[in-house]
N, C-alpha and C positions, 0 to 999 in steps of 0.2 A: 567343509569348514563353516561356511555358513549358513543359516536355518532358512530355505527360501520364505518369504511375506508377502503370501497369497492373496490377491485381490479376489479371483474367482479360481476356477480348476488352473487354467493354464494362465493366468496374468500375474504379473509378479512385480512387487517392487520393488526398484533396484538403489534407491536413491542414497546419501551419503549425508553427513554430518559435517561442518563446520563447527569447532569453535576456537578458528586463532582468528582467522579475521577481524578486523575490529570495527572495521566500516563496511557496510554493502555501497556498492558502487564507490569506494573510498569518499562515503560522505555521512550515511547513517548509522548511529551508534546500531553495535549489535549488542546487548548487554549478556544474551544468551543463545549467542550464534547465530546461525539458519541452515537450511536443510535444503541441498539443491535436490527434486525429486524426478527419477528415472525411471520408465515403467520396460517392461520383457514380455511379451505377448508369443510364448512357444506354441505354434501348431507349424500345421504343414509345411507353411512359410510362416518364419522365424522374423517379429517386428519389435526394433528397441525404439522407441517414444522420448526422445532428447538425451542427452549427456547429461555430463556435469561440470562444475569448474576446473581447470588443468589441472589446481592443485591436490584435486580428492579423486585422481584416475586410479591411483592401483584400488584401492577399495572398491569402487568402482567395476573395476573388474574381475576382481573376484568374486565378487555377488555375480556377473553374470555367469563367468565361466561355474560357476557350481549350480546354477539352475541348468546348462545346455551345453558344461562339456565341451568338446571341440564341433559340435555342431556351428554351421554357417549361420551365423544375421542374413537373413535375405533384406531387410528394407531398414533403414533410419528414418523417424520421421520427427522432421523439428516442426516443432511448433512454434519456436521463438528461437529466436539468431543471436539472444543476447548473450555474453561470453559465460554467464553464471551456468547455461545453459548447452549453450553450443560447445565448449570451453572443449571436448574432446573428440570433437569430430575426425581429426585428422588422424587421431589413434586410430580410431574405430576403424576408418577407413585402410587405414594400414593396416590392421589386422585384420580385415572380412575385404580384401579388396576387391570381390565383387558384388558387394553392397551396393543396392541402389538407395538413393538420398530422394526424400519425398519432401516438395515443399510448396508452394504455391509461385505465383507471377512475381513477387516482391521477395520472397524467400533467397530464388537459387541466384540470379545476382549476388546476395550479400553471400552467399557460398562461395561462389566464383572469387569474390572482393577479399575475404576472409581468409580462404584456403585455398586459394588457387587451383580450387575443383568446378569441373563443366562437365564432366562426361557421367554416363550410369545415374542418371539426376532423373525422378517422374515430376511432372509438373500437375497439380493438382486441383480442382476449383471449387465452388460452391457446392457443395452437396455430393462432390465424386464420392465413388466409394472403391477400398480397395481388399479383394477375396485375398485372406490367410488358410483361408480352409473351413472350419466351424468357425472361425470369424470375422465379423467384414468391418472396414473402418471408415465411417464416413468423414469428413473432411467441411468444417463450417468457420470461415473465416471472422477475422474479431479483429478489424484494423485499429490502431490505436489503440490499443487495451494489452500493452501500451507501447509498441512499437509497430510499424508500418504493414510488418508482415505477421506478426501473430495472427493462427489462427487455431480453433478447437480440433479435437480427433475425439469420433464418439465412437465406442462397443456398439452394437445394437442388440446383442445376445444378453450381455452383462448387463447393460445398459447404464456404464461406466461412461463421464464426459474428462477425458484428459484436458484439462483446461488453460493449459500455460499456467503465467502468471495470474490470472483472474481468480481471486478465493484464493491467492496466497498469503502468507503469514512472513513473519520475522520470529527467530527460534527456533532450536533443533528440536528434534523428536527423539526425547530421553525414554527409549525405550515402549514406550505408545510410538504406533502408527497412525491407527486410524483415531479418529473424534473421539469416540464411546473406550477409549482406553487410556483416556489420560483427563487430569483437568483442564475441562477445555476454557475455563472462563479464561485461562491466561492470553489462551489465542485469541481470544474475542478482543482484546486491545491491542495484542500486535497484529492482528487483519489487520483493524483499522488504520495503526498507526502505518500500516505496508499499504493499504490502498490509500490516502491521503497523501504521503508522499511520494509513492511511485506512481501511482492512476491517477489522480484526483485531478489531475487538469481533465481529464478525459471524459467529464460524465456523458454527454450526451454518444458517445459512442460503446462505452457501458450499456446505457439503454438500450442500446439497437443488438449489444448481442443476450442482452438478460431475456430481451422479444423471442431470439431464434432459441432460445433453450427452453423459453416453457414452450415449445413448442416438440420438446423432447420429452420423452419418461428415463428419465434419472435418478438411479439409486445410490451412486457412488461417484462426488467430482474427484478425481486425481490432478491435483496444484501443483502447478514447477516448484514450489515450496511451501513447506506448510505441512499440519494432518491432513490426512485421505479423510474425505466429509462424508460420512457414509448415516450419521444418525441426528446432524443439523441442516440438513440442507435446507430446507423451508427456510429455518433462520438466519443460513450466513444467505442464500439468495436475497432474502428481506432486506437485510443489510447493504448489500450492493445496491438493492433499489432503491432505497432511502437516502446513500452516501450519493448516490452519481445526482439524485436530486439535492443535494447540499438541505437537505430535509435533517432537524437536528432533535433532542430534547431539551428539557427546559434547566438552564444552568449557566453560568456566565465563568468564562476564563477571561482573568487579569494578568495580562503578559506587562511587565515593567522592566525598566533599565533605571538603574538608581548608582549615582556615582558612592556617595554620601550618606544616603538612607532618607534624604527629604522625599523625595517621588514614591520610593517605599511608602513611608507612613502617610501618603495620601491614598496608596493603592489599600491598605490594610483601611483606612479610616472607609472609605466607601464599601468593600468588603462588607462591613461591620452591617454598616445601614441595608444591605443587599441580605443576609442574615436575619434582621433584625424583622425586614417583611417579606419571611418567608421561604427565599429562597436558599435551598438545600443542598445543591451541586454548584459548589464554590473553588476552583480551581486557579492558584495564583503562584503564579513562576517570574523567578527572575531568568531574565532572556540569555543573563552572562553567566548563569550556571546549570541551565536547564537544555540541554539542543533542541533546536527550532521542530526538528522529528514528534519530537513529544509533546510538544506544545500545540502545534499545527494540527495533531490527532486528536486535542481533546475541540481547538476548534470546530475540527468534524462535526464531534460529536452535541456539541451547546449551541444554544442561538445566541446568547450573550456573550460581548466582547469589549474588556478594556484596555486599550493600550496608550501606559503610558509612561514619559519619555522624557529625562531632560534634556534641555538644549547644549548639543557639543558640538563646539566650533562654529556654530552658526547653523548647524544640522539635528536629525536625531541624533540621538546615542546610538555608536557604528554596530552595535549588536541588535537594537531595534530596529535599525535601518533595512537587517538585513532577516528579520522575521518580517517587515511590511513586505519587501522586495518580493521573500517568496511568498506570501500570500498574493501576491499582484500577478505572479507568476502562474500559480494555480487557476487561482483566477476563483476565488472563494465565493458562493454566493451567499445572497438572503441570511443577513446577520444586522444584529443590534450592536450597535456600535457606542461608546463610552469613550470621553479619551480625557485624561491627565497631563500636563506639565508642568517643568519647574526652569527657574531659568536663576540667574545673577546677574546679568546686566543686558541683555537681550533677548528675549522669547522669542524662537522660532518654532518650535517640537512641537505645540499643541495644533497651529494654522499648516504645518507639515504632515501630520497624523490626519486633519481633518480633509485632506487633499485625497490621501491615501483613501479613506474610507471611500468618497466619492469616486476616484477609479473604479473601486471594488462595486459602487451600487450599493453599497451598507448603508442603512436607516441611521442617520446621527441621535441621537437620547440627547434630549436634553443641550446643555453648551458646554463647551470645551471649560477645563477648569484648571485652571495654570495659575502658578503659584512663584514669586519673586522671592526668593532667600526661602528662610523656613517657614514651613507650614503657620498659618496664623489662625486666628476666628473665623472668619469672611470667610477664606478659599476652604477651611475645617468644614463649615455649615455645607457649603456649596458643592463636596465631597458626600456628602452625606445624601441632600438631594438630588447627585447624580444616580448614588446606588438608589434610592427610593424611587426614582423615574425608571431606570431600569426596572426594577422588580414589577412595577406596575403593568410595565410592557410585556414583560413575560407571563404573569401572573393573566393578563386578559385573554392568553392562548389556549389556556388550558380547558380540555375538552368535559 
Protein backbone atom coordinates (compact mmCIF):
# COMPACT_ATOMS: atom_id res chain seq x y z
CA UNK A 1 0.00 0.00 0.00
CA UNK A 2 2.62 2.23 0.50
CA UNK A 3 5.54 3.26 -1.99
CA UNK A 4 8.78 2.44 0.30
CA UNK A 5 11.20 6.14 0.38
CA UNK A 6 14.59 4.82 -0.16
CA UNK A 7 17.47 6.63 1.44
CA UNK A 8 20.02 4.02 -0.03
CA UNK A 9 19.30 0.16 -1.41
CA UNK A 10 18.14 -1.17 1.90
CA UNK A 11 17.36 2.23 4.26
CA UNK A 12 14.20 3.40 4.22
CA UNK A 13 12.16 6.17 5.66
CA UNK A 14 9.55 5.43 7.76
CA UNK A 15 8.49 8.77 9.34
CA UNK A 16 4.84 10.20 9.58
CA UNK A 17 2.96 13.67 9.25
CA UNK A 18 1.37 15.79 11.78
CA UNK A 19 -0.99 18.20 11.18
CA UNK A 20 -3.63 18.41 14.10
CA UNK A 21 -1.32 19.36 16.73
CA UNK A 22 -1.13 22.80 17.11
CA UNK A 23 1.70 23.18 19.68
CA UNK A 24 4.95 21.16 19.64
CA UNK A 25 5.75 20.50 23.14
CA UNK A 26 2.07 22.18 23.76
CA UNK A 27 3.94 25.52 23.51
CA UNK A 28 5.08 26.36 19.86
CA UNK A 29 2.86 27.39 17.08
CA UNK A 30 2.89 24.79 14.39
CA UNK A 31 1.50 26.80 11.60
CA UNK A 32 2.21 23.83 9.08
CA UNK A 33 2.53 20.87 11.33
CA UNK A 34 5.93 18.69 11.60
CA UNK A 35 7.14 15.49 10.65
CA UNK A 36 8.30 13.02 13.34
CA UNK A 37 11.02 11.00 11.23
CA UNK A 38 11.69 7.25 11.40
CA UNK A 39 14.34 5.35 9.63
CA UNK A 40 14.20 0.97 8.61
CA UNK A 41 17.57 -0.27 7.88
CA UNK A 42 16.43 -4.00 6.39
CA UNK A 43 19.57 -6.42 6.21
CA UNK A 44 20.54 -9.33 7.95
CA UNK A 45 19.64 -7.90 11.09
CA UNK A 46 16.71 -5.84 10.78
CA UNK A 47 17.30 -1.91 12.63
CA UNK A 48 14.28 0.65 13.21
CA UNK A 49 16.10 4.18 14.34
CA UNK A 50 13.37 5.90 16.77
CA UNK A 51 9.44 5.81 16.70
CA UNK A 52 7.12 8.35 16.42
CA UNK A 53 4.43 10.29 18.49
CA UNK A 54 1.57 7.77 19.97
CA UNK A 55 -0.68 9.55 18.07
CA UNK A 56 0.75 8.73 14.27
CA UNK A 57 1.36 4.75 15.31
CA UNK A 58 -0.91 2.95 12.73
CA UNK A 59 0.73 4.97 9.89
CA UNK A 60 3.59 4.28 11.30
CA UNK A 61 3.21 0.89 10.95
CA UNK A 62 2.25 0.33 8.00
CA UNK A 63 5.06 1.87 6.35
CA UNK A 64 7.16 -0.54 8.18
CA UNK A 65 5.17 -3.59 7.89
CA UNK A 66 5.10 -2.97 3.79
CA UNK A 67 8.98 -2.62 3.52
CA UNK A 68 9.50 -6.13 5.91
CA UNK A 69 6.30 -8.02 6.02
CA UNK A 70 6.25 -10.02 8.96
CA UNK A 71 9.78 -10.13 9.18
CA UNK A 72 11.52 -9.52 12.88
CA UNK A 73 12.98 -5.82 13.98
CA UNK A 74 16.00 -7.34 15.55
CA UNK A 75 17.32 -3.87 17.33
CA UNK A 76 15.53 -0.18 18.17
CA UNK A 77 17.84 2.33 18.44
CA UNK A 78 16.70 5.70 20.17
CA UNK A 79 18.51 8.30 19.68
CA UNK A 80 16.33 10.62 21.79
CA UNK A 81 13.84 9.55 24.53
CA UNK A 82 11.63 12.49 23.79
CA UNK A 83 7.88 11.33 23.61
CA UNK A 84 7.73 12.97 19.85
CA UNK A 85 10.14 10.31 19.37
CA UNK A 86 10.03 7.53 21.65
CA UNK A 87 6.20 7.98 21.75
CA UNK A 88 5.86 4.04 20.39
CA UNK A 89 8.22 2.04 21.94
CA UNK A 90 6.11 0.15 23.87
CA UNK A 91 4.14 -0.95 20.64
CA UNK A 92 7.11 -1.95 18.99
CA UNK A 93 8.06 -3.85 21.72
CA UNK A 94 4.93 -5.62 21.95
CA UNK A 95 5.09 -6.45 18.70
CA UNK A 96 8.91 -7.64 17.98
CA UNK A 97 9.05 -8.89 21.59
CA UNK A 98 12.35 -9.90 21.22
CA UNK A 99 13.72 -6.71 20.18
CA UNK A 100 16.71 -5.61 21.63
CA UNK A 101 16.58 -1.53 22.45
CA UNK A 102 19.95 0.08 21.87
CA UNK A 103 20.76 3.22 23.91
CA UNK A 104 23.52 4.59 25.69
CA UNK A 105 24.39 5.27 29.79
CA UNK A 106 21.72 8.06 30.12
CA UNK A 107 19.25 6.47 27.52
CA UNK A 108 18.14 3.02 29.07
CA UNK A 109 17.16 4.53 32.70
CA UNK A 110 14.74 6.91 30.85
CA UNK A 111 13.41 3.43 29.24
CA UNK A 112 13.18 1.74 32.34
CA UNK A 113 11.39 5.38 33.90
CA UNK A 114 9.21 5.64 30.74
CA UNK A 115 8.27 2.04 30.09
CA UNK A 116 8.96 -0.01 32.45
CA UNK A 117 11.46 -1.82 30.27
CA UNK A 118 15.16 -3.30 31.67
CA UNK A 119 15.62 -6.32 29.95
CA UNK A 120 16.85 -7.11 26.01
CA UNK A 121 18.46 -3.35 26.42
CA UNK A 122 22.50 -3.06 24.47
CA UNK A 123 24.16 -0.25 26.14
CA UNK A 124 26.26 1.59 23.82
CA UNK A 125 29.15 4.38 23.93
CA UNK A 126 31.31 6.53 21.98
CA UNK A 127 32.31 5.37 18.94
CA UNK A 128 30.64 1.47 19.29
CA UNK A 129 29.61 0.07 16.48
CA UNK A 130 26.93 -2.32 15.85
CA UNK A 131 27.21 -5.22 12.52
CA UNK A 132 23.59 -5.46 10.63
CA UNK A 133 25.39 -7.31 8.03
CA UNK A 134 26.44 -4.91 4.86
CA UNK A 135 25.90 -2.37 7.48
CA UNK A 136 27.50 -1.27 10.55
CA UNK A 137 26.20 1.61 12.86
CA UNK A 138 28.48 3.56 14.73
CA UNK A 139 27.04 5.30 17.86
CA UNK A 140 28.44 9.35 18.60
CA UNK A 141 26.91 10.88 21.53
CA UNK A 142 25.59 14.72 21.35
CA UNK A 143 24.61 15.43 25.09
CA UNK A 144 22.35 18.34 25.27
CA UNK A 145 21.64 18.83 21.87
CA UNK A 146 19.09 18.70 23.48
CA UNK A 147 18.48 16.34 25.99
CA UNK A 148 20.82 14.49 28.35
CA UNK A 149 20.87 11.36 26.28
CA UNK A 150 20.75 12.21 22.67
CA UNK A 151 23.04 10.93 20.81
CA UNK A 152 24.01 10.32 16.72
CA UNK A 153 23.85 6.80 14.76
CA UNK A 154 26.10 7.03 11.51
CA UNK A 155 25.93 4.50 8.15
CA UNK A 156 29.47 4.13 7.24
CA UNK A 157 28.55 2.48 3.95
CA UNK A 158 25.90 5.16 3.13
CA UNK A 159 27.57 7.53 4.95
CA UNK A 160 24.09 8.62 6.16
CA UNK A 161 24.35 10.65 9.87
CA UNK A 162 20.75 9.88 11.72
CA UNK A 163 20.99 12.92 13.76
CA UNK A 164 18.05 13.20 16.23
CA UNK A 165 16.79 16.41 16.78
CA UNK A 166 19.96 18.39 15.48
CA UNK A 167 19.14 19.85 11.54
CA UNK A 168 15.65 19.55 12.57
CA UNK A 169 12.92 21.69 11.26
CA UNK A 170 9.07 22.68 12.13
CA UNK A 171 6.77 21.54 9.16
CA UNK A 172 5.58 18.51 7.52
CA UNK A 173 6.93 17.10 4.36
CA UNK A 174 4.19 17.71 1.76
CA UNK A 175 5.14 15.21 -0.39
CA UNK A 176 9.09 16.18 -0.75
CA UNK A 177 11.42 14.20 1.39
CA UNK A 178 14.54 15.03 0.87
CA UNK A 179 15.94 18.90 0.42
CA UNK A 180 16.43 18.90 -3.38
CA UNK A 181 12.60 17.98 -3.78
CA UNK A 182 10.84 20.53 -2.32
CA UNK A 183 11.27 24.49 -1.67
CA UNK A 184 13.64 24.35 0.70
CA UNK A 185 13.80 28.21 1.54
CA UNK A 186 10.75 27.52 3.66
CA UNK A 187 12.76 25.17 5.96
CA UNK A 188 15.49 27.42 6.23
CA UNK A 189 13.32 29.62 8.70
CA UNK A 190 11.57 26.95 10.58
CA UNK A 191 15.42 25.26 11.12
CA UNK A 192 15.88 28.24 12.75
CA UNK A 193 12.94 29.06 14.33
CA UNK A 194 13.29 24.93 15.66
CA UNK A 195 16.89 25.50 16.74
CA UNK A 196 16.42 28.74 18.57
CA UNK A 197 13.79 27.52 20.55
CA UNK A 198 14.40 24.00 21.10
CA UNK A 199 18.54 24.02 21.09
CA UNK A 200 19.49 27.44 21.37
CA UNK A 201 20.38 27.42 24.97
CA UNK A 202 22.77 24.73 23.95
CA UNK A 203 25.41 26.42 21.77
CA UNK A 204 28.52 25.47 23.25
CA UNK A 205 27.60 21.70 23.17
CA UNK A 206 26.34 22.24 19.52
CA UNK A 207 29.95 23.06 18.95
CA UNK A 208 31.36 20.06 20.43
CA UNK A 209 29.22 17.76 18.38
CA UNK A 210 29.39 19.87 14.83
CA UNK A 211 33.64 18.98 15.83
CA UNK A 212 32.84 15.01 15.91
CA UNK A 213 31.01 15.28 12.39
CA UNK A 214 33.37 17.07 10.36
CA UNK A 215 35.14 14.54 11.42
CA UNK A 216 32.78 12.23 9.44
CA UNK A 217 32.06 12.05 5.31
CA UNK A 218 28.52 12.81 5.21
CA UNK A 219 26.22 12.79 2.35
CA UNK A 220 22.93 12.38 3.82
CA UNK A 221 21.84 13.91 7.73
CA UNK A 222 18.53 12.04 8.57
CA UNK A 223 16.66 14.69 11.37
CA UNK A 224 13.98 13.24 14.00
CA UNK A 225 12.11 16.13 11.94
CA UNK A 226 12.52 17.93 9.13
CA UNK A 227 13.74 17.15 5.16
CA UNK A 228 16.40 14.25 4.78
CA UNK A 229 19.49 16.97 3.91
CA UNK A 230 21.07 15.32 1.16
CA UNK A 231 21.90 18.54 -1.17
CA UNK A 232 22.54 21.50 1.75
CA UNK A 233 24.56 20.16 4.01
CA UNK A 234 27.46 22.44 3.86
CA UNK A 235 24.78 24.99 4.44
CA UNK A 236 22.38 23.90 7.06
CA UNK A 237 25.98 22.75 8.95
CA UNK A 238 27.02 26.43 8.50
CA UNK A 239 24.10 27.47 10.02
CA UNK A 240 24.40 25.46 13.12
CA UNK A 241 27.93 26.81 13.38
CA UNK A 242 26.89 30.40 13.19
CA UNK A 243 23.45 29.92 15.36
CA UNK A 244 25.36 27.84 18.48
CA UNK A 245 27.89 30.96 18.14
CA UNK A 246 24.84 33.56 18.53
CA UNK A 247 26.87 34.81 15.24
CA UNK A 248 23.93 37.05 13.42
CA UNK A 249 23.52 39.30 10.07
CA UNK A 250 23.03 42.78 9.90
CA UNK A 251 19.28 43.80 10.67
CA UNK A 252 17.43 44.86 13.83
CA UNK A 253 14.11 43.32 15.35
CA UNK A 254 11.71 45.67 17.28
CA UNK A 255 9.76 43.55 19.66
CA UNK A 256 7.09 46.10 21.36
CA UNK A 257 4.09 45.76 23.74
CA UNK A 258 1.75 48.67 23.29
CA UNK A 259 -1.57 49.01 25.28
CA UNK A 260 -2.80 52.23 23.30
CA UNK A 261 -0.56 52.54 20.29
CA UNK A 262 1.81 55.27 22.19
CA UNK A 263 4.98 52.60 22.59
CA UNK A 264 3.95 51.60 18.98
CA UNK A 265 4.58 54.86 17.23
CA UNK A 266 7.85 55.25 19.00
CA UNK A 267 8.85 51.90 17.84
CA UNK A 268 7.68 52.85 14.07
CA UNK A 269 9.30 56.54 14.64
CA UNK A 270 12.78 54.88 15.16
CA UNK A 271 12.22 52.17 12.54
CA UNK A 272 11.89 55.02 10.29
CA UNK A 273 15.32 56.58 11.25
CA UNK A 274 17.05 52.86 11.17
CA UNK A 275 15.62 52.82 7.38
CA UNK A 276 16.41 56.08 6.57
CA UNK A 277 20.51 55.13 7.27
CA UNK A 278 20.45 52.30 5.51
CA UNK A 279 19.34 49.67 7.20
CA UNK A 280 17.46 46.97 5.23
CA UNK A 281 16.35 44.01 7.36
CA UNK A 282 13.70 45.72 9.64
CA UNK A 283 11.58 43.25 11.50
CA UNK A 284 8.90 44.67 14.05
CA UNK A 285 6.26 42.63 16.10
CA UNK A 286 3.92 43.28 18.43
CA UNK A 287 4.74 40.65 21.26
CA UNK A 288 0.70 40.41 21.97
CA UNK A 289 0.12 39.09 18.65
CA UNK A 290 3.16 37.71 17.33
CA UNK A 291 4.50 34.17 19.65
CA UNK A 292 7.67 34.62 21.28
CA UNK A 293 8.66 31.34 18.65
CA UNK A 294 8.97 33.79 15.89
CA UNK A 295 10.23 36.60 17.27
CA UNK A 296 13.05 34.92 19.13
CA UNK A 297 14.14 33.19 15.55
CA UNK A 298 14.40 36.32 13.92
CA UNK A 299 16.59 37.41 16.98
CA UNK A 300 18.82 34.55 16.03
CA UNK A 301 19.08 35.68 13.21
CA UNK A 302 19.96 40.03 13.58
CA UNK A 303 22.36 41.70 15.69
CA UNK A 304 19.99 44.41 16.28
CA UNK A 305 17.38 44.54 19.06
CA UNK A 306 14.59 46.92 20.34
CA UNK A 307 12.49 46.19 23.02
CA UNK A 308 10.00 48.18 23.97
CA UNK A 309 7.60 48.43 26.72
CA UNK A 310 5.18 50.22 28.64
CA UNK A 311 4.98 50.27 32.30
CA UNK A 312 1.99 47.92 33.70
CA UNK A 313 1.38 47.85 37.13
CA UNK A 314 4.65 48.89 38.08
CA UNK A 315 6.29 46.12 35.58
CA UNK A 316 6.85 45.36 31.89
CA UNK A 317 3.82 44.78 29.94
CA UNK A 318 3.04 40.76 31.01
CA UNK A 319 3.79 39.70 27.29
CA UNK A 320 7.11 41.57 27.20
CA UNK A 321 7.88 40.29 30.53
CA UNK A 322 7.69 37.05 29.16
CA UNK A 323 9.75 37.41 25.58
CA UNK A 324 12.72 39.18 28.14
CA UNK A 325 12.25 36.00 30.52
CA UNK A 326 12.73 33.68 27.69
CA UNK A 327 15.47 35.36 26.11
CA UNK A 328 17.12 35.22 29.71
CA UNK A 329 16.42 31.74 29.57
CA UNK A 330 18.19 30.99 26.39
CA UNK A 331 20.53 32.93 27.41
CA UNK A 332 20.99 34.98 24.02
CA UNK A 333 24.27 36.32 23.25
CA UNK A 334 26.32 39.26 21.45
CA UNK A 335 23.39 41.63 20.58
CA UNK A 336 22.82 45.42 20.16
CA UNK A 337 20.46 46.36 22.40
CA UNK A 338 17.82 49.69 21.83
CA UNK A 339 15.09 50.06 24.39
CA UNK A 340 11.74 52.23 24.51
CA UNK A 341 9.22 53.16 27.06
CA UNK A 342 6.20 54.81 28.02
CA UNK A 343 4.62 55.21 31.08
CA UNK A 344 1.48 57.71 32.93
CA UNK A 345 2.34 58.20 36.02
CA UNK A 346 5.28 56.08 36.92
CA UNK A 347 8.25 54.65 34.66
CA UNK A 348 9.50 51.56 35.41
CA UNK A 349 9.77 49.45 31.73
CA UNK A 350 12.68 51.30 30.43
CA UNK A 351 15.36 51.03 33.84
CA UNK A 352 13.47 47.02 33.84
CA UNK A 353 14.55 46.40 30.03
CA UNK A 354 17.87 47.94 30.64
CA UNK A 355 18.52 45.38 33.61
CA UNK A 356 17.39 42.69 31.44
CA UNK A 357 19.96 43.61 28.65
CA UNK A 358 22.64 43.49 31.21
CA UNK A 359 21.88 39.81 32.43
CA UNK A 360 21.94 38.98 28.91
CA UNK A 361 25.61 40.88 28.36
CA UNK A 362 23.82 42.96 25.31
CA UNK A 363 25.87 46.15 24.25
CA UNK A 364 23.25 49.14 25.39
CA UNK A 365 22.89 51.88 22.04
CA UNK A 366 22.73 54.73 23.02
CA UNK A 367 20.05 55.74 26.33
CA UNK A 368 16.92 54.35 27.16
CA UNK A 369 14.15 56.66 25.58
CA UNK A 370 10.87 56.64 27.67
CA UNK A 371 8.21 58.62 26.98
CA UNK A 372 5.32 60.24 29.78
CA UNK A 373 1.61 60.22 28.03
CA UNK A 374 1.98 60.66 24.41
CA UNK A 375 4.77 60.75 22.29
CA UNK A 376 5.96 64.49 22.08
CA UNK A 377 9.09 66.54 20.16
CA UNK A 378 12.00 65.72 22.69
CA UNK A 379 11.38 61.82 23.11
CA UNK A 380 10.18 62.02 18.81
CA UNK A 381 13.87 63.35 18.16
CA UNK A 382 15.44 61.13 20.60
CA UNK A 383 13.56 58.06 18.97
CA UNK A 384 15.13 58.90 15.88
CA UNK A 385 18.56 59.19 17.30
CA UNK A 386 18.39 55.83 18.88
CA UNK A 387 17.64 54.21 15.42
CA UNK A 388 20.55 56.37 13.86
CA UNK A 389 23.05 55.10 16.82
CA UNK A 390 21.84 51.80 16.00
CA UNK A 391 22.44 51.90 12.24
CA UNK A 392 25.75 53.35 12.84
CA UNK A 393 26.61 50.35 15.08
CA UNK A 394 25.69 48.05 12.63
CA UNK A 395 26.67 49.78 9.56
CA UNK A 396 30.60 49.76 11.15
CA UNK A 397 30.39 45.74 10.94
CA UNK A 398 30.14 45.41 7.72
CA UNK A 399 32.93 43.52 6.06
Amino acid sequence: MYQPVHLSDDIYYVGVNDRRTGLFENIWPLPRGVAYNSYLINDEKVALIDTVEIGQVEKFLKKIHAIIGDKAIDYLIINHMEPDHAGAVSIIRELYPQIRIVGNKKTLPMVEGFFSINDNTIEVKEGDELDLGKHKLQFYMAPMVHWPETMMTYEASRKILFSADAFGSFGTLDGGIFDDEMDFSYFSDEMRRYYSNIVGKYGNPVQKVLGKIKELSVNIIASAHGPVIRSHINEVTEWYDRWSRFDTDEGVVLAFASMYGNTEEMVEVTARALAEEGIKEIRIYDVSQTHSSFIISDIFKYKGVVLASPTYNGKLHPKMEALVNELLHIGVKNRYLGILGSFTWAGTAAKQLKESGESLNWELVGQPVEEKHALKKQKYDECRILGKHLADKLISERK
